[in-house]
ZAPA-981170 format. One record per residue (C-alpha): x, y, z; residue in one letter. Coordinates in steps of 0.05 Angstrom, whole numbers, plus 5000, padded with zeros to 4 digits. Layout:
N
     c1     c2     c3   res
      X      Y      Z     a
...
# end
This chain:
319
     c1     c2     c3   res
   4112   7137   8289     x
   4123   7098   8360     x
   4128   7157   8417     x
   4201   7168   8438     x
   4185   7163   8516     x
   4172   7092   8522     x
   4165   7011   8502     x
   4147   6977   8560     x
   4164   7034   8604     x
   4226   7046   8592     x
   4245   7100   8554     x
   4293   7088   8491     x
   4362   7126   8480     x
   4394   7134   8417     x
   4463   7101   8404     x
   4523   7135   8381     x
   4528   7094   8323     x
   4460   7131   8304     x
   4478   7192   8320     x
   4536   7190   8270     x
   4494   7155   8219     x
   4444   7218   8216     x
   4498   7264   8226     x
   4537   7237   8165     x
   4465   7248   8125     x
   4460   7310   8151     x
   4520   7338   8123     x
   4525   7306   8067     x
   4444   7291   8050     x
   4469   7230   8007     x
   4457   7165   8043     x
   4523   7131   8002     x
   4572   7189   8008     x
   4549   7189   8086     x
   4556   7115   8085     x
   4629   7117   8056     x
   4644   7174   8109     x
   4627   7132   8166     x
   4649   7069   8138     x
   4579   7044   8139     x
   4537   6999   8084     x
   4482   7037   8072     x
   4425   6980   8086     x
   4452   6996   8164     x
   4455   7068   8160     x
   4390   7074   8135     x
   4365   7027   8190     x
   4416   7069   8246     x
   4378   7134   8220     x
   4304   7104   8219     x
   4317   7074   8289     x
   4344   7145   8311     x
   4270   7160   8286     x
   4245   7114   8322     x
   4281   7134   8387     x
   4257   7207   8379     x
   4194   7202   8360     x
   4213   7251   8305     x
   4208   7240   8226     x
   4286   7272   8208     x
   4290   7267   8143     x
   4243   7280   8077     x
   4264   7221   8030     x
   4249   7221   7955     x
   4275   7179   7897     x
   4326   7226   7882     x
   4350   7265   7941     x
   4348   7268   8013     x
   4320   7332   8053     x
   4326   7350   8127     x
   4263   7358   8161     x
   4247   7419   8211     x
   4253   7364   8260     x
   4316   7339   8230     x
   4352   7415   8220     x
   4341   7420   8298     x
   4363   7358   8313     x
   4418   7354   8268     x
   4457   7413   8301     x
   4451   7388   8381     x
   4470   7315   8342     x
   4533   7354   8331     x
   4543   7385   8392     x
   4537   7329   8428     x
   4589   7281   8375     x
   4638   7342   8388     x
   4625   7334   8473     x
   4647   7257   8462     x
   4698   7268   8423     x
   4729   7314   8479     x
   4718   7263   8530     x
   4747   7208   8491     x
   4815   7254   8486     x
   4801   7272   8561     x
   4811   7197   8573     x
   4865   7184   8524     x
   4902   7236   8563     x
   4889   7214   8628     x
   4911   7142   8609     x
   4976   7176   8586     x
   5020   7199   8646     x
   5049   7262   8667     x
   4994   7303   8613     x
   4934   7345   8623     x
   4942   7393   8692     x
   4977   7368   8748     x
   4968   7426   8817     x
   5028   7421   8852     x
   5019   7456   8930     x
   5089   7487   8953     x
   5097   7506   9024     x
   5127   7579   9024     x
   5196   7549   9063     x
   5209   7505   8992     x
   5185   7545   8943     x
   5233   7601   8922     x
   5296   7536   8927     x
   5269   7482   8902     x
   5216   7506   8843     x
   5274   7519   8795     x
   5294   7452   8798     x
   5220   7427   8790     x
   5199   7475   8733     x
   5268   7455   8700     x
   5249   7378   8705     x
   5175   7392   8682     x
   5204   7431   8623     x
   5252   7387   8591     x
   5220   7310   8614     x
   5154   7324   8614     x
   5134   7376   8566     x
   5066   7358   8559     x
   5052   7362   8629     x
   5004   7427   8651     x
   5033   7452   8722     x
   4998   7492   8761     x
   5037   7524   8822     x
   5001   7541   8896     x
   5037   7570   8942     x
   5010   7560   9009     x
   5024   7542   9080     x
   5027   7471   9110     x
   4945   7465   9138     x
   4917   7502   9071     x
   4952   7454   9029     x
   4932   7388   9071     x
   4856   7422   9061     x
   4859   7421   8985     x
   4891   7359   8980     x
   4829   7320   9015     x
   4790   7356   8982     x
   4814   7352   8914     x
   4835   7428   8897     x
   4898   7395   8893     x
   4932   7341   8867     x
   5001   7339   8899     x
   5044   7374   8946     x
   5115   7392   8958     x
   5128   7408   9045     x
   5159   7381   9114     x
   5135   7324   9138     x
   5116   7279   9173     x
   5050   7306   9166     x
   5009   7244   9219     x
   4954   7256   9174     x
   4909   7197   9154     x
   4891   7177   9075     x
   4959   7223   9065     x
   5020   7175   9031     x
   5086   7213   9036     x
   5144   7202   8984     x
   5210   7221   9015     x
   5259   7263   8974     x
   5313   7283   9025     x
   5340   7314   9093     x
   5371   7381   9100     x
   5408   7406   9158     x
   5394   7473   9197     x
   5434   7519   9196     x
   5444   7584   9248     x
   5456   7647   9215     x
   5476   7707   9265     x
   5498   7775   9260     x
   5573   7794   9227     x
   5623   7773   9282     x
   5565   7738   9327     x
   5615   7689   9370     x
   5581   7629   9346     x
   5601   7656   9265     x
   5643   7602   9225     x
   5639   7550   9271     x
   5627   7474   9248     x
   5610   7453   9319     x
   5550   7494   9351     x
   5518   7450   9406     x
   5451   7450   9404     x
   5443   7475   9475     x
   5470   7536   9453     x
   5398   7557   9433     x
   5372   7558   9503     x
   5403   7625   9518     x
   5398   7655   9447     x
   5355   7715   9424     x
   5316   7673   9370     x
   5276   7699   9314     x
   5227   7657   9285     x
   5175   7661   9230     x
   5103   7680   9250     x
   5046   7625   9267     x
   5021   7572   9214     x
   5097   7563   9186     x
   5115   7491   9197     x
   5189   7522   9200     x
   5170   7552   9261     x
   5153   7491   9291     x
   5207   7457   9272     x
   5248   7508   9305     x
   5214   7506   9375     x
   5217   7425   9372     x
   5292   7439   9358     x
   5292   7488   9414     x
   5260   7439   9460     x
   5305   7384   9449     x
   5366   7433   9465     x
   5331   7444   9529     x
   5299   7518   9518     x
   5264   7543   9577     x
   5200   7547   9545     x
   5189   7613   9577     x
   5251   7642   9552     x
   5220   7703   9496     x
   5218   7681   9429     x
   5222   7746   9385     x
   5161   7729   9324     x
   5175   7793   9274     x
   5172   7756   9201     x
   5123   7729   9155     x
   5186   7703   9111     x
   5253   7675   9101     x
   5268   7740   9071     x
   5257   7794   9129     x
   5271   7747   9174     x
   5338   7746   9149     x
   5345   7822   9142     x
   5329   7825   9216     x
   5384   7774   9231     x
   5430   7825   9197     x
   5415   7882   9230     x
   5429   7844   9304     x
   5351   7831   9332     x
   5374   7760   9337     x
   5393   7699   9306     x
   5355   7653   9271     x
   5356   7581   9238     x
   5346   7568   9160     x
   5346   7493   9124     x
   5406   7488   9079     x
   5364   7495   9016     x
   5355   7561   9035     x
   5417   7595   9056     x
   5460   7614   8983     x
   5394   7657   8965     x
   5380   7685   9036     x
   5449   7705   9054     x
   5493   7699   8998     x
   5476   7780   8973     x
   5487   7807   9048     x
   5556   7813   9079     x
   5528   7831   9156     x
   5514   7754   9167     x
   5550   7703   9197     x
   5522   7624   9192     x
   5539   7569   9238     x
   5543   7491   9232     x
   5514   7443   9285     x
   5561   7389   9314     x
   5526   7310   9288     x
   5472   7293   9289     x
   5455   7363   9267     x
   5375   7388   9272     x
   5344   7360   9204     x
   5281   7369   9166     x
   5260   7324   9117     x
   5221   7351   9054     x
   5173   7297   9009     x
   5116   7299   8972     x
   5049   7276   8991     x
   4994   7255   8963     x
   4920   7219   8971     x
   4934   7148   8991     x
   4906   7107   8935     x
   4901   7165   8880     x
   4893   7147   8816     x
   4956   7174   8785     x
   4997   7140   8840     x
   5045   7104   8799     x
   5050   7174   8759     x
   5063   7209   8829     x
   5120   7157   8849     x
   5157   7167   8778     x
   5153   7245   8788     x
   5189   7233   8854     x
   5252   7194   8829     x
   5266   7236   8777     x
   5259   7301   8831     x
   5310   7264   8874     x
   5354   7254   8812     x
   5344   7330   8794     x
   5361   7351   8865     x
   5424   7317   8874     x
   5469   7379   8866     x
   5439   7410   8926     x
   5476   7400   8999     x
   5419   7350   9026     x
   5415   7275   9036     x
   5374   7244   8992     x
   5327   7184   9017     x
   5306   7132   8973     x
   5230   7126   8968     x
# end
């Protein structure tokens, strides 16, 4: 039998077709019951197993008048033959999935400033449009999420922008005002027309560094004309304390409208404030890879978000 390294020096590599021919014998060890299996005639299964033979280098079967027999050979080869039917089989449903959108895993990167007011709305929309959609939840600040986005931990992400960062495509979803939230009976409480230069003097807390909230907040301080010396008190790692500090008079702070009925609503020591127009905005997207392959996928998901976000006090941008 020819050797199964080479014919002209190259070597020879069986088929799939006869790789299903020889494991339809081997199951059944009939060559017309395999041949009906496979939808086969059995003149070309026989010739799909011999050329597997061939291939191999390997004599796989014992054939008699009556009955067909594995051989050593063929019992060995017969169970990787299986194996490795099974292995395409899960990358042909691998594909089928991946041609059908919003299935298989999908790794969604929140920063920790969206996450607790605007996951409810996104698990809800996952959950009853698209059921058969895996998502996987990181929680993560802005530069950690930009890191396994380019390079590939992560799929999408859900944060401030603009980012300025190359080979990143952003997909707007809306604006949200800041808001100041001060101690109970803090002069500034209940009022709808703050001036933004009222920040220059004010005892500001602010969230620790990496937060892209706190950033946002010094730019906003800037633009009011903040001495840049003037202290700014950094005690909180999130919304949460940084809030509970508010309340017990350390300072004021700012918060994005998203976040104000969870952070304040269960404390009765705050006060909030509204900026006079154009009050200081953030804007909150999704990004992704510029040119990823589930683009179109990516730019449906947004829409619907913006849809399923309407009932929050933000300004929705179209994309």
């Amino acid at each position: 039998m020819a050797s199964p390294a080479s014919q002209g020096g190259r070597t020879r590599q069986p088929s799939l077709a006869q790789l299903r021919a020889f494991a339809a014998v081997a199951e059944h060890l009939h060559f017309r019951e395999a041949a009906a299996e496979i939808g086969m005639s059995q003149p070309a299964l026989s010739g799909a197993v011999s050329a597997l033979e061939e291939a191999l280098g390997v004599q796989l079967l014992e054939r008699t008048t009556r009955k067909v027999l594995l051989s050593p050979a063929g019992e060995r080869v017969a169970a990787r033959t299986r194996t490795v039917l099974e292995a395409v089989g899960d990358l042909m449903e691998e594909a089928e999935a991946a041609r059908a959108p919003f299935t298989g895993v999908l790794r969604l990167g929140v920063i920790p400033t969206v996450a607790p007011y605007l996951l409810p709305a996104v698990l809800r929309l996952v959950h009853d449009t698209y059921p058969d959609l895996d998502l996987q939840v990181h929680e993560e600040q802005t530069a950690s999420l930009l890191d396994g986005l380019a390079h590939g931990r992560l799929d999408l992400l859900l944060l401030a922008v603009p980012l300025g960062v190359p080979q990143v495509t952003e997909l707007p979803l809306f604006d949200e005002d800041f808001v100041l939230v001060a101690p109970k009976d803090h002069w500034l409480g209940g009022r709808g027309d703050i001036p933004r230069q009222a920040l220059q003097e004010l005892d500001l807390l602010l969230l620790d560094e990496g937060h892209c909230l706190r950033d946002q907040a010094l730019d906003i301080c800037r633009e009011a004309g903040r001495d840049e010396n003037t202290p700014v008190t950094t005690s909180a790692a999130g919304l949460s304390t940084l809030v509970q500090l508010v309340a017990g008079g350390l300072g004021v702070t700012l918060l994005p409208r998203t976040a104000l009925r969870v952070e304040t609503g269960r404390n009765d020591q705050l006060t909030t404030g509204y900026f006079a127009d154009p009050a200081p905005s953030r804007r909150i997207a999704l990004a992704m890879r510029t040119g990823a392959a589930r683009q179109e996928e990516f730019e449906q998901f947004a829409a619907a978000l913006r849809e399923a976000l309407r009932g929050l006090p933000v300004r929705m941008v179209k994309g």
